[in-house]
C-alpha positions as CSV (number, residue, x, y, z in Angstrom):
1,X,-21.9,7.2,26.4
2,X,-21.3,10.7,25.9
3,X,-20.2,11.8,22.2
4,X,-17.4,14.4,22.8
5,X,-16.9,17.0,19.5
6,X,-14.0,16.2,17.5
7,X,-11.7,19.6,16.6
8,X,-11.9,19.5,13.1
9,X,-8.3,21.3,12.5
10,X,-6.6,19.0,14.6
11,X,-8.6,16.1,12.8
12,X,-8.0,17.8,9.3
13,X,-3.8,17.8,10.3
14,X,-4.1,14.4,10.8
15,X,-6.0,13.5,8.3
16,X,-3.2,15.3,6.0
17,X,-0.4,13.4,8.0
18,X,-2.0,10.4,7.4
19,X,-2.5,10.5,3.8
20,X,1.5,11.1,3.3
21,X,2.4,8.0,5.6
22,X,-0.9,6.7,3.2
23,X,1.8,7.5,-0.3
24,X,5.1,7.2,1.8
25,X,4.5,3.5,3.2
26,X,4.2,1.8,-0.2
27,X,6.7,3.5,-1.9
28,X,9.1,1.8,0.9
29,X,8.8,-1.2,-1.6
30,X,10.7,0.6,-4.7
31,X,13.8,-0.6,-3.2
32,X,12.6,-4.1,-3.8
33,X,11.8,-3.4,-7.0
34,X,14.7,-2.0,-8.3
35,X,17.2,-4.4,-6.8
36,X,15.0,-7.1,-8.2
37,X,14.6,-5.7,-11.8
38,X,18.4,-4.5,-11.7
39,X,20.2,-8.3,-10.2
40,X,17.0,-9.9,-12.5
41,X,17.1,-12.5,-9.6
42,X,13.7,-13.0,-7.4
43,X,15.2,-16.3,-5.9
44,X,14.7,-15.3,-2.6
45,X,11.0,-13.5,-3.0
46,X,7.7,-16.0,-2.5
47,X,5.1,-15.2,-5.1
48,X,2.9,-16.9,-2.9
49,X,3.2,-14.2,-0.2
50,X,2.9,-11.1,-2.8
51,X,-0.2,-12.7,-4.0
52,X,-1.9,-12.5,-0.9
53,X,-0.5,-9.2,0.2
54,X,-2.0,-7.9,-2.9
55,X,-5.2,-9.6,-2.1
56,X,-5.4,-8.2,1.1
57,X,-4.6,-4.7,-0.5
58,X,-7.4,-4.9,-2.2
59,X,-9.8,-5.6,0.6
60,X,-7.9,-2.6,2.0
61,X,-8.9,-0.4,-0.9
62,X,-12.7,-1.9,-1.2
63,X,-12.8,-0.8,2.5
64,X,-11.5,2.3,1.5
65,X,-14.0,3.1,-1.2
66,X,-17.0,2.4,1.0
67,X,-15.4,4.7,4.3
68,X,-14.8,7.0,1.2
69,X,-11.0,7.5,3.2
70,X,-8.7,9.3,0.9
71,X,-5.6,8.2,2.6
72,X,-6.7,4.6,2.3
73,X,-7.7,4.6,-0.9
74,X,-4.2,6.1,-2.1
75,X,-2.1,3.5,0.0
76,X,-4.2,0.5,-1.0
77,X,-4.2,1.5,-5.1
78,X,0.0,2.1,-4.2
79,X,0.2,-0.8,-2.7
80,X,-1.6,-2.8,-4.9
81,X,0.7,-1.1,-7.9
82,X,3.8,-2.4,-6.1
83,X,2.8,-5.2,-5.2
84,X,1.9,-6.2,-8.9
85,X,4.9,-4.7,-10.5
86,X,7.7,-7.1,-7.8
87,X,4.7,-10.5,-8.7
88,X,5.8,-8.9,-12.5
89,X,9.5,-9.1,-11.2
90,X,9.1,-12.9,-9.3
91,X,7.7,-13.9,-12.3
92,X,9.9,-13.1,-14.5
93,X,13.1,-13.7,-12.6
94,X,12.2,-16.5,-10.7
């Protein structure tokens, strides 16, 4: 198999794209959040399912760490933060 040379701006522009879908994507759960804080209702949300959306976030961000990829280290540890703070919500308001 022949290894073709990767352009390192174009690779470097995506790696920057990347990393803000990395912050963007998690923070698409602070609606969540704040209508779940605000009604204090999280009748509808499973705990269950957070749980092991969490969990998987942080395989995500273990996976991260070792491939020592920036974008996927900031979406796992964002993730991870909104993913506890709406378990913090279910729990509460449940």
């Amino acid at each position: 198999m022949v290894k073709h040379p990767i352009n390192k701006k174009v690779n470097s522009t995506f790696e920057k794209f990347v990393l803000l879908v990395a912050i963007i994507e998690p923070l698409s759960t602070l609606p969540q959040i704040f209508e779940t804080f605000q009604s204090r209702d999280a009748s509808s949300l499973s705990l269950l399912s957070w749980i092991l959306f969490a969990g998987a976030s942080v395989i995500w961000l273990i996976y991260g760490i070792k491939l020592k990829s920036r974008p996927l280290i900031a979406s796992s540890i964002l993730w991870i933060s909104t993913e506890v703070i709406l378990m913090i919500g279910i729990v509460l308001y449940s």
